[in-house]
Each structure stands twice: as C-alpha cells, then as structure tokens.
C-alpha positions as CSV (number, residue, x, y, z in Angstrom):
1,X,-20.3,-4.8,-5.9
2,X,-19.8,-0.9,-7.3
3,X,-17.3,-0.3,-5.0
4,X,-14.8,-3.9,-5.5
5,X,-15.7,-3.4,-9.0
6,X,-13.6,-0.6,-8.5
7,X,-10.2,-3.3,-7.9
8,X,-10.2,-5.0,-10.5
9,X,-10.1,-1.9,-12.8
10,X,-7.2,-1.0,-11.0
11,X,-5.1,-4.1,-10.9
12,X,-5.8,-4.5,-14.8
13,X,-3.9,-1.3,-15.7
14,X,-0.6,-4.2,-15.2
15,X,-1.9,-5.8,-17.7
16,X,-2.9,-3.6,-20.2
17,X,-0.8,-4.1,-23.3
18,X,1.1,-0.7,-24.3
19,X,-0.2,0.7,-28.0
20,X,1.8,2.8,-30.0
21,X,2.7,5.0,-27.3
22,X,6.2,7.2,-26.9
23,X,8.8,6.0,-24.2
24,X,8.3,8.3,-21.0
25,X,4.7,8.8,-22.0
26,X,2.6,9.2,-18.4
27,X,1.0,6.0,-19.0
28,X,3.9,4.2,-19.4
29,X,5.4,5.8,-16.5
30,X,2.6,4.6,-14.6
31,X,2.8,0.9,-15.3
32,X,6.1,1.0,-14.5
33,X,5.2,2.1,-11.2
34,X,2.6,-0.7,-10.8
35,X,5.8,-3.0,-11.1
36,X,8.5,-1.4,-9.1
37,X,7.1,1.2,-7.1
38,X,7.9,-0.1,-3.2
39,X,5.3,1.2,-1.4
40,X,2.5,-0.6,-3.4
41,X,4.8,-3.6,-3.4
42,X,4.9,-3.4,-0.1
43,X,0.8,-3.2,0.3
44,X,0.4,-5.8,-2.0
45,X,2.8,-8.3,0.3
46,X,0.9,-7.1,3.4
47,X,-2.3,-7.8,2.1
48,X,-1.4,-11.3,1.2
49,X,-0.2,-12.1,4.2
50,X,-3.6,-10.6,5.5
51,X,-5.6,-13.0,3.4
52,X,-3.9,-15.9,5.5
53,X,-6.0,-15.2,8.7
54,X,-8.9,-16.2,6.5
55,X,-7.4,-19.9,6.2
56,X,-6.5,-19.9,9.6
57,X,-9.6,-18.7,11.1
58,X,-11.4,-21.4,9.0
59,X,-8.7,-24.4,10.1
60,X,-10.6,-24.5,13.4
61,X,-14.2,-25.1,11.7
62,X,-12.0,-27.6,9.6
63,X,-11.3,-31.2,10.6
64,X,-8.0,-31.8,11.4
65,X,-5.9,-35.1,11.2
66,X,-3.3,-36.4,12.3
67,X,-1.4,-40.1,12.7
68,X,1.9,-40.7,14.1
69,X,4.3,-43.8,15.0
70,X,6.7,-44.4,17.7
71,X,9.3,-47.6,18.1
72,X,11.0,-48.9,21.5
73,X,13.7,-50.8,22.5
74,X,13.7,-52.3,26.4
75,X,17.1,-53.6,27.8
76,X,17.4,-54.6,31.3
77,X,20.2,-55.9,33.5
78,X,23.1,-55.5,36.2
79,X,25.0,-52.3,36.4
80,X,28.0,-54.7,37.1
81,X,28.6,-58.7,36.7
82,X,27.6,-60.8,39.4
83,X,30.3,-63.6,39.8
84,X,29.7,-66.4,41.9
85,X,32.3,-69.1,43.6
86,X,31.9,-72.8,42.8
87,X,33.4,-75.5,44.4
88,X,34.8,-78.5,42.3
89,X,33.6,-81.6,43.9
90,X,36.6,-83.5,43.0
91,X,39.2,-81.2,43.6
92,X,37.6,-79.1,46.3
93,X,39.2,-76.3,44.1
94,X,37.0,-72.5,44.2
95,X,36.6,-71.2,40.9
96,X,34.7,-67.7,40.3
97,X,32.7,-68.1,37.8
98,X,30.0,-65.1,36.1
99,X,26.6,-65.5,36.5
100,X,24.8,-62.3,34.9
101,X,26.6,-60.1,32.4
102,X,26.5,-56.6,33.2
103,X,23.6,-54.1,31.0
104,X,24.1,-54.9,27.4
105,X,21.8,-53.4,24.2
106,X,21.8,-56.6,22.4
107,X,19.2,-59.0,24.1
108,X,16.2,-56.3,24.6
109,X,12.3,-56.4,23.6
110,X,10.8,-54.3,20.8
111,X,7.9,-52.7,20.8
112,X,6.5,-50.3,18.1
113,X,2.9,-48.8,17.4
114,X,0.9,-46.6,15.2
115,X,-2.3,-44.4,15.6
116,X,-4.6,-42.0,13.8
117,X,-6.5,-39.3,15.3
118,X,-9.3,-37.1,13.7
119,X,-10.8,-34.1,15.8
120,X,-14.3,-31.9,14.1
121,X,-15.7,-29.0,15.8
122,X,-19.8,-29.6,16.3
123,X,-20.5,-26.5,17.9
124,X,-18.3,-23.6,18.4
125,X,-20.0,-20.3,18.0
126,X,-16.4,-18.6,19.0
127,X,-14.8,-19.9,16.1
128,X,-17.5,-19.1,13.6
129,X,-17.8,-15.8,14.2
130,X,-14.3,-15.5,13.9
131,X,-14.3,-16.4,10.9
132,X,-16.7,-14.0,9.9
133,X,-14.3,-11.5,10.9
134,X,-11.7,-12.2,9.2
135,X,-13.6,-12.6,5.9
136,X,-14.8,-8.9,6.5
137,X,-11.2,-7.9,7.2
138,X,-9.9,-9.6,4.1
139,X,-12.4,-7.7,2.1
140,X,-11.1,-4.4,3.8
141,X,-7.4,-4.8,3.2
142,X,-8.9,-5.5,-1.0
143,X,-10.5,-2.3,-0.8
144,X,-7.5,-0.5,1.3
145,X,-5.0,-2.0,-1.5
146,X,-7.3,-0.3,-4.3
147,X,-7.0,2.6,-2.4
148,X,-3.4,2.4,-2.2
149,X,-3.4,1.8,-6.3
150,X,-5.7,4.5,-6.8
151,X,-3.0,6.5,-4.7
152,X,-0.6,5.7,-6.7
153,X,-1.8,6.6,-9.9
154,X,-2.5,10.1,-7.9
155,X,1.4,10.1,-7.2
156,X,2.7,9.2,-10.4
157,X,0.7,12.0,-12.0
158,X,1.6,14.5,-9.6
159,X,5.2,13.6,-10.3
160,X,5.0,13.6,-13.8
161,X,3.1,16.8,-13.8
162,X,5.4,18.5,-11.4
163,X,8.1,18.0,-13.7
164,X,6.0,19.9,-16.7
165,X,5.2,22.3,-13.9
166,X,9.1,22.7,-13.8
167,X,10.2,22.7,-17.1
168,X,7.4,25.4,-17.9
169,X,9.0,27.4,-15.3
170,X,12.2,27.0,-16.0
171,X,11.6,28.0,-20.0
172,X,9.8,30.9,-18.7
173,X,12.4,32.2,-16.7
174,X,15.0,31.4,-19.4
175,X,13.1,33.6,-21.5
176,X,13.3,36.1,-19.1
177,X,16.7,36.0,-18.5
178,X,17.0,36.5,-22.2
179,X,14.5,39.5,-22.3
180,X,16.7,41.0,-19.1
181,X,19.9,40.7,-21.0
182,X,19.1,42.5,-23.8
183,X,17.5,44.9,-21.9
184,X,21.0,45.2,-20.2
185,X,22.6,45.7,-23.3
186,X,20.4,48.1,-24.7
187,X,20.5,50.7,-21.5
188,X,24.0,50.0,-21.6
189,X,24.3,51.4,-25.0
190,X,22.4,54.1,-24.3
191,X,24.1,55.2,-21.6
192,X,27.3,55.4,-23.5
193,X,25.7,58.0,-25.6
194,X,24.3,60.0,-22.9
195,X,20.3,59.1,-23.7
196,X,20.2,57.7,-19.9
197,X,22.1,57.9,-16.8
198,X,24.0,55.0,-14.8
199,X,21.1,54.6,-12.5
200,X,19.2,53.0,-15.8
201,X,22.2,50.8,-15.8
202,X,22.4,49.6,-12.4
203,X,18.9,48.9,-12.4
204,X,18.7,47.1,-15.5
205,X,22.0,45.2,-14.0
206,X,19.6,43.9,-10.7
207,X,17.5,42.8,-12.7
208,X,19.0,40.5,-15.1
209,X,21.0,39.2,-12.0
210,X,17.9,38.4,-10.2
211,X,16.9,36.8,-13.5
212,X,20.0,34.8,-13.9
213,X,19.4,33.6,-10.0
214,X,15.7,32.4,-10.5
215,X,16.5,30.0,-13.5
216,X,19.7,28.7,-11.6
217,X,17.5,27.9,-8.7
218,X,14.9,26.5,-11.4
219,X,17.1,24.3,-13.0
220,X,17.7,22.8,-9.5
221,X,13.9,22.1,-8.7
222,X,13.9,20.7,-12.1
223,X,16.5,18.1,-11.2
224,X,14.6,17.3,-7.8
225,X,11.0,17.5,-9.7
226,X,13.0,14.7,-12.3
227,X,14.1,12.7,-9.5
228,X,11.0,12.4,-7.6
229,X,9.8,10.9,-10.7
230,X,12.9,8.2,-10.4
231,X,12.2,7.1,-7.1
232,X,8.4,6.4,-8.1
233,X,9.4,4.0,-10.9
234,X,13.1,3.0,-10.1
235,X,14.2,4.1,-13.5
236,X,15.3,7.7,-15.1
237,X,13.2,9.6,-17.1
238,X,15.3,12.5,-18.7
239,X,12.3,12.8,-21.6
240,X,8.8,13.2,-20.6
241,X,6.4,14.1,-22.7
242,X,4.6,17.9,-22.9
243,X,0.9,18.8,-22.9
244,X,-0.8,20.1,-25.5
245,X,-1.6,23.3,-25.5
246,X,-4.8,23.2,-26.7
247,X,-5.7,20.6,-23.4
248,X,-9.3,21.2,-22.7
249,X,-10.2,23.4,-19.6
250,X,-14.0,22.8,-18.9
251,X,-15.8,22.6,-15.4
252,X,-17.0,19.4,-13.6
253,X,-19.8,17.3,-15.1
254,X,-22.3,17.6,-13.7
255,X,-24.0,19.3,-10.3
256,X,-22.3,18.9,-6.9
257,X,-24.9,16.6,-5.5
258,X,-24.3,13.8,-8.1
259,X,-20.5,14.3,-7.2
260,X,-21.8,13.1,-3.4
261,X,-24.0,10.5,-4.4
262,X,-21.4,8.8,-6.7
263,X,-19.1,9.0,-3.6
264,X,-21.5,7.6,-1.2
265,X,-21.6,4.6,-3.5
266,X,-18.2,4.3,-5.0
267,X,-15.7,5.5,-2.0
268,X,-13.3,3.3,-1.2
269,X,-12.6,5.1,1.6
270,X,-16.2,4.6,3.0
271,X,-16.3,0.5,1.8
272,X,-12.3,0.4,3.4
273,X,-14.8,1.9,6.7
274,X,-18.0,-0.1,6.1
275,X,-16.1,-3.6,5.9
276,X,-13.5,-2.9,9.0
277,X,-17.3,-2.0,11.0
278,X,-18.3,-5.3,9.9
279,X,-14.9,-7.2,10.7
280,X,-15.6,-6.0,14.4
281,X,-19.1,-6.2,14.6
282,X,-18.4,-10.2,14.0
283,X,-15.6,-9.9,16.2
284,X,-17.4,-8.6,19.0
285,X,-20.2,-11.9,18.8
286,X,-17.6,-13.7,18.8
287,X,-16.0,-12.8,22.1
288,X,-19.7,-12.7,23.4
289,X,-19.7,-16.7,21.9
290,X,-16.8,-17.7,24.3
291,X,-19.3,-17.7,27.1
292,X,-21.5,-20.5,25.2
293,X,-20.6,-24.3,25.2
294,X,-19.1,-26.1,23.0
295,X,-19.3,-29.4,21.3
296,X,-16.5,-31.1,19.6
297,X,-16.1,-35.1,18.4
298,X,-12.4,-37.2,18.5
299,X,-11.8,-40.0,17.1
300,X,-8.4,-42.5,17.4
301,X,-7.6,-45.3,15.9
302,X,-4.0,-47.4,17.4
303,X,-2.2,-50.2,16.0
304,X,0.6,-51.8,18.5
305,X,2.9,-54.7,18.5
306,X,5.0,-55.9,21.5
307,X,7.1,-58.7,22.2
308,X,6.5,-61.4,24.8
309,X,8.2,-61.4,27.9
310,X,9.1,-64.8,29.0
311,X,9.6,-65.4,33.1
312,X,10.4,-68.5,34.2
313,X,9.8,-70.3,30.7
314,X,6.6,-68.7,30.8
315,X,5.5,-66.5,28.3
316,X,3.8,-63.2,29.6
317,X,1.7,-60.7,26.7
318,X,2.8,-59.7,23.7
319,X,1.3,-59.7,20.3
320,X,-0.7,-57.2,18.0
321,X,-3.4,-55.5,19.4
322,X,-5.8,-52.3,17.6
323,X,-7.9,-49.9,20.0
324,X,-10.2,-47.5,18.5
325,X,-12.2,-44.9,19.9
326,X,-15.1,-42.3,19.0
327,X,-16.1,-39.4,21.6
328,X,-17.9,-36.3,21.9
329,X,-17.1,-33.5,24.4
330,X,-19.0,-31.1,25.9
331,X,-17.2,-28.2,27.2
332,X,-18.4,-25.1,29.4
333,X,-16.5,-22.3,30.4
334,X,-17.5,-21.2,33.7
335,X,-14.1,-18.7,34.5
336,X,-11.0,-17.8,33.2
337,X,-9.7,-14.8,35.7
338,X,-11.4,-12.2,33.6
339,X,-10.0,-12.7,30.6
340,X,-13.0,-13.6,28.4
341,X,-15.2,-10.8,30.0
342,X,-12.2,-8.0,29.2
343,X,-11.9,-9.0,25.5
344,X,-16.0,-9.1,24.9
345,X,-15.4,-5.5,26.6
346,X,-12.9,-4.5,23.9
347,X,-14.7,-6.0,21.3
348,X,-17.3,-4.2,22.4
349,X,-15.1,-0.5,22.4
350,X,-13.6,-1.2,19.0
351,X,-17.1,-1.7,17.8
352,X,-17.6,1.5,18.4
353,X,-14.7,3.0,17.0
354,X,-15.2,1.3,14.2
355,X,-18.8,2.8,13.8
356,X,-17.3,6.3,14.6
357,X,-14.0,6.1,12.0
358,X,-17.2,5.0,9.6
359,X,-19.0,8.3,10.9
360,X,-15.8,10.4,10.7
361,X,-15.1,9.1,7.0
362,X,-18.5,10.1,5.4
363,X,-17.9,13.5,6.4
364,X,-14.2,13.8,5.9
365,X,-15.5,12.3,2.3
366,X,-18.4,15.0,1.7
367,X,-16.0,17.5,2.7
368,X,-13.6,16.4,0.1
369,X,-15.9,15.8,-2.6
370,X,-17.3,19.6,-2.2
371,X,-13.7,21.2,-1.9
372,X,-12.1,19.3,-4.9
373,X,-15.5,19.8,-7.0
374,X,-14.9,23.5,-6.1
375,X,-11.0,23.6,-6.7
376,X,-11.7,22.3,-10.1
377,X,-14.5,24.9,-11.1
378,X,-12.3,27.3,-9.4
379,X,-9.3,26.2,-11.9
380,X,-11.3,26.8,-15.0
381,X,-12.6,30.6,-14.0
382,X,-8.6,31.6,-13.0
383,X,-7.0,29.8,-16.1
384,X,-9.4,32.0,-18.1
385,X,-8.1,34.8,-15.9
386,X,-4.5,34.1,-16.1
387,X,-5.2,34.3,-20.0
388,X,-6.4,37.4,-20.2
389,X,-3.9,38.5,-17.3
390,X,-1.2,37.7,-20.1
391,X,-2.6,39.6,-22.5
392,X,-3.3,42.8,-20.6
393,X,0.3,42.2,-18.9
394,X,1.7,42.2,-22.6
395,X,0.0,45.3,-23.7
396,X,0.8,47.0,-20.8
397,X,4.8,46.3,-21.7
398,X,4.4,47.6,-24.6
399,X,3.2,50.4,-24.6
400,X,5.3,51.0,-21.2
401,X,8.7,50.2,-23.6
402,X,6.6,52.7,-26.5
403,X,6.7,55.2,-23.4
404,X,10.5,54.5,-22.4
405,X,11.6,55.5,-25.7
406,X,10.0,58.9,-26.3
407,X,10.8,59.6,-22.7
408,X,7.4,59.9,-20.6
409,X,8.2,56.3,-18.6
410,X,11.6,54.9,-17.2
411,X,13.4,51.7,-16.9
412,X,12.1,51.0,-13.3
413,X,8.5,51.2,-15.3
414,X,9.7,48.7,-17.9
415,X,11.4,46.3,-15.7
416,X,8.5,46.1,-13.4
417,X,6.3,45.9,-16.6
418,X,7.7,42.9,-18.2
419,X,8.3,41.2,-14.3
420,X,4.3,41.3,-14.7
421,X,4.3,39.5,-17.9
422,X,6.8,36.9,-17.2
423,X,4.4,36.1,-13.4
424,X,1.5,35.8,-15.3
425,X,3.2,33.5,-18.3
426,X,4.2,31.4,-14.9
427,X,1.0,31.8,-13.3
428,X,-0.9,30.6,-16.2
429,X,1.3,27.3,-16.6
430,X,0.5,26.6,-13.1
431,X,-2.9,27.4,-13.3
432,X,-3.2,24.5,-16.2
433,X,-1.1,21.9,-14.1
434,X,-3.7,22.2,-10.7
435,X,-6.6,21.9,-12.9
436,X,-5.4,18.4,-14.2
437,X,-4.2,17.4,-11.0
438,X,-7.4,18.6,-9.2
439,X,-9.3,17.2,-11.7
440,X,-8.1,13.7,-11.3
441,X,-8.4,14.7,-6.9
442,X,-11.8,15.2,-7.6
443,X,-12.1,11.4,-9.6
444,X,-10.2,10.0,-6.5
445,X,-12.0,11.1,-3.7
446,X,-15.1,10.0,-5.5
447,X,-14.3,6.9,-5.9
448,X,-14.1,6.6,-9.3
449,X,-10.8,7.2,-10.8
450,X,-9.9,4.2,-13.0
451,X,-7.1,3.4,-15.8
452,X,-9.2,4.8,-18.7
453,X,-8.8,8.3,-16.5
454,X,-4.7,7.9,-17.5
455,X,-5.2,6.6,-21.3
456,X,-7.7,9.7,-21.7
457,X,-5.3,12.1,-20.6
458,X,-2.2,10.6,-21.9
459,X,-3.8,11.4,-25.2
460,X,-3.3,14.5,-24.5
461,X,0.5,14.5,-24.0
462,X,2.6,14.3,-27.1
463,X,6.5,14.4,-27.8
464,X,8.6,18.0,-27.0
465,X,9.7,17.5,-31.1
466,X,5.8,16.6,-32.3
C-alpha cells in the first residue's frame, strides 16, 4: 500500500490548483510539464494500452455470446431452353414450341434462419493464471509510470536549476569581466606615466580577453540551459525565478540506516521489481496449467424457416423448425510438437530473471541510497568551505592589490589573485545548486519524493526584482 500510495501523490500534483504564485515559478514549470512534456505523455499512453491485457486476459474466464442470421435464395433450371416440336393433328403442321425457360432468379425458394450461441469456461487453469499475470503486470506499469512522474519532477528541477546554475555564472563572469577592464585601464594609465612597464599591460590585456571569452561562451550555455527548459514544458521561459540566498544548507535527516529502511519499503524501483517477479511467477503456472484438462460448456439455440418444395404436386418439407442444444467438453492435451513444454521452459527462465533483476535492484537501490545520502552531507561540509574559500580568496586580493601599489607584488600576483576570487564566487554557486538537486536525488531514490517536495522548495524561490 506504501509504495502505490506513492502514485497517487504524484498524479495529483495535475490537479493542484496554483496559489498566488509568480509566472515561471518552478512549480508552475513543473505542472506544465505534467501536461505537455512527451515523454510522460508518452508513458501514460503506453500504460493504458497495458491496462488492456487485463480485460483481455479476463474475456476468456468471461462468457461470451454471440447470435447471428443468414438468408437464402435457391433457383434452379436449364442453362438453355428446351424447345420441343408438336405436330398439329389437323394440319399435320410441326411447330417448335418451348417447354422449360432457361435459369431465371424470379421463381426460387427462400430460406432464412437465426441462432444464438453462448460458450463459459468451467475449468481452465491456463487462463486463470493468466490472468493473474497480467493483473501483476498492470500493477508494475502503475508503479513504472510513478516512476516515470517522479523522473520527471527530477528533470524539470534539474532544468530549472541548471539555468540558475547559468545565470549565476554568467553574472559572475560579467563581474569579472568588469573587474578585468578596469584593471586594464588602470595598468594602462600607469604605464603612460612610467609607474609600470608594457609587460603589466599585455598581461592585464590577456586577461580581460580571456574574461571577455568566458562570459561570451556563458551567455551561450545560458541560451542552451534556457532551452532545455523549453523542450521540457513546450513553452519559453525567459523569467525564472532566483533562490534565496538565505536557502537553508543543513544535512540529511536522520542516520543512514533509516535512509535504507524507508527505501526498502517505499522504492518504486523495488515494487516496479517485486510486481514484474509476480507477473512471471503466475505466468510461469500458467504455462505449467496447459498440460491440465480443461472443461468448457456451449450452448446454441437455432431458429429456421424454409419453404416447401413441391414435386409432382406433392409437397416435400418446409416450415419453421427451433433446435437447441447444451454440451460440455472435456479437452486433454496430449502433444503439440513441443510447443507447450518450450514456453513452461521460458516461463520458467524469465522467472528467474525476474527474481535476479529483483536481486540486482535492492542493491543497485542500497547503493544509491548510501551515495546520494553521502553527496548531500558532502554538499553541506564544501558549501561551508566554498564560503570561507571566498572570504580568504577576498582577503588575499586585497592585500595582494595593497602590495601592487607600494610595489612588493605585481600584476601577474593580482590577476591570479582575483582569478581565485571570481572561482570560488563560481564554485560556491555551484556548490548550492548540487545540494538541492542532490537533495531531491536522495528523496527519489528513496522512494519518497512527492509534490509537497516542489511547493516546499518553491517557497524558497522568489522574483529577480523581489
């Protein structure tokens, strides 16, 4: 029950109602991806179409039906008229006279009938179990389409984040570009009065060109970053909103252990598994089952009405008659060249796939859980890092630009100085992006990343002119 529970707080994210929230917002991003995105579109259509192997599976445990009609018309006669010669008694004269018309459709004899038939499986082991099987399938494409949502809402974020990731960047390196420009100008005024040599220049020169070339190259992942986005949601999203600075970094609840325990019980991945073991566990009894009897009744009811055939002024038949009839049959396979043998044998071998993919999924899954628990605890201890990186990068320009001007450092110093500053401003905005993303990794694996995840940290977003 945990782990289906987990669909239907997915597929209700589509119909949340939207409160006072600003356009381009990640959460309205996201249910605009519930609607148009093609690949869950696409999962949602192929698990429909999944769902009808249940009804068909369970049409041949049904009774079926059936009654049907059918209408004659018999005409008889000479290809060709036969003509005869009489003889007038009086006259002696031959005349030819015709004696059977040749094939006509007007004199004929109609006939016409109904009848109703009704079959019901008594015993069919075969069937049953099939029928089992596709009831465990159906309940493994649910889970796989949850999974698919859930994946989804991983996508979205990573896009929309991605694009912050981006337009951090590219602000950074802006700023840079500034910073290098007026370093330019300044070694460039200082040259002209002899206080440093052209070298100063040339190297101040590189590096605002290499500056300039970054945030070109940066306003191009930006566009890509942006249109990723677009191809998510089908729709352009020039505005997104920022996250606040003040965003909370604080390790995983809780110990690692209670991480597994929550993903034993809540992975989709592990119920997708579980159910598809089930689906050919069933399958496999019922390729066994085609070796048993089986027992099935008919019945048939028919209504018929033909017309009398008259020979010789006699009448012959005709009339309405009704026949009915009730019978069970018994049926026993005894051989079929093989064939039922070799599919109980491959029943039997994707049974044990089946068991091993389940096998093969609860490690994959404790694996995951341990590396995205650790990834996030990780993300908190460098963020702090990259803060105090910034800070000691910052002090560390200034007192190398202090040391430029009475003489005791030169330009290469400050240049490579305030490189170091501008990496760790970059590093530290990165930093902040992986621990979100992470974070929400960590939720996914486990099983238990829900809508409520998205409203949470939407909250957290807010408008570039709040």
């Amino acid at each position: 029950m945990g782990r289906l529970a987990k669909l239907f707080g997915i597929v209700v994210l589509g119909n949340l109602s939207l409160s006072a929230s600003y356009a381009d917002d990640l959460y309205e991003i996201l249910q605009l991806a519930l609607d148009n995105d093609p690949s869950l579109r696409q999962a949602e259509a192929s698990y429909r179409a999944n769902r009808e192997s249940v009804i068909q599976s369970r049409a041949s445990l049904l009774p079926s039906f059936g009654i049907g009609g059918s209408t004659t018309r018999l005409t008889s006669g000479p290809t060709d008229s036969v003509y005869v010669n009489v003889t007038d008694p009086v006259t002696g004269a031959t005349t030819r006279v015709r004696r059977l018309n040749d094939h006509d459709f007007s004199p004929g004899i109609n006939n016409h009938g109904w009848g109703m038939n009704l079959n019901q499986s008594l015993l069919n082991l075969a069937a049953w179990y099939s029928f089992q099987s596709a009831q465990a399938s159906d309940k493994a494409a649910a889970v796989n389409l949850a999974a698919q949502e859930q994946d989804l809402i991983m996508r979205v974020a990573s896009a929309y984040f991605d694009v912050l990731r981006a337009l951090d960047t590219l602000e950074t390196n802006e700023q840079e570009e500034e910073a290098a420009l007026r370093s330019l100008d300044q070694t460039q005024q200082r040259e002209e009065v002899g206080l440093v040599t052209i070298t100063d220049v040339y190297d101040s020169q590189a590096a605002y060109d290499l500056a300039r070339n970054t945030t070109i190259l940066q306003r191009d992942i930006l566009q890509s970053r942006y249109e990723a986005l677009e191809a998510i949601t089908g729709q352009p999203h020039p505005n997104v909103n920022l996250l606040r600075e003040d965003f909370p970094i604080v390790s995983a609840e809780g110990e690692l252990n209670e991480w597994e325990t929550q993903a034993d019980s809540n992975s989709l991945a592990i119920a997708f598994a579980e159910f598809n073991l089930e689906a050919s566990r069933q399958n496999l009894k019922a390729r066994k089952s085609e070796h048993l009897p089986t027992v099935a009744l008919a019945g048939n009811f028919g209504h018929s009405v033909t017309a009398p055939i008259v020979s010789q002024g006699i009448q012959i038949g005709g009339g309405a008659s009704d026949r009915t009839s009730l019978a069970v049959s018994f049926s026993i396979p005894l051989y079929s060249g093989g064939a039922t043998s070799s599919r109980r044998r491959a029943a039997e071998y994707n049974t044990i796939a089946a068991k091993e993919s389940l096998e093969l999924t609860k490690r994959q899954l404790t694996q995951n859980v341990r590396n995205a628990y650790r990834r996030v605890n990780t993300d908190v201890l460098v963020i702090a890092q990259r803060q105090q990186s910034i800070t000691s990068a910052q002090s560390a320009l200034d007192a190398t630009e202090l040391g430029a001007e009475v003489g005791s450092r030169n330009i290469v110093e400050v240049l490579r100085a305030r490189e170091n500053l501008f990496r760790a401003l970059r590093q530290y905005a990165d930093a902040r992006y992986n621990y979100v993303i992470d974070s929400l990794i960590l939720k996914q694996v486990t099983g238990i990343l829900t809508p409520q995840d998205i409203i949470e940290l939407n909250n957290w977003l807010l408008a570039e002119n709040q």
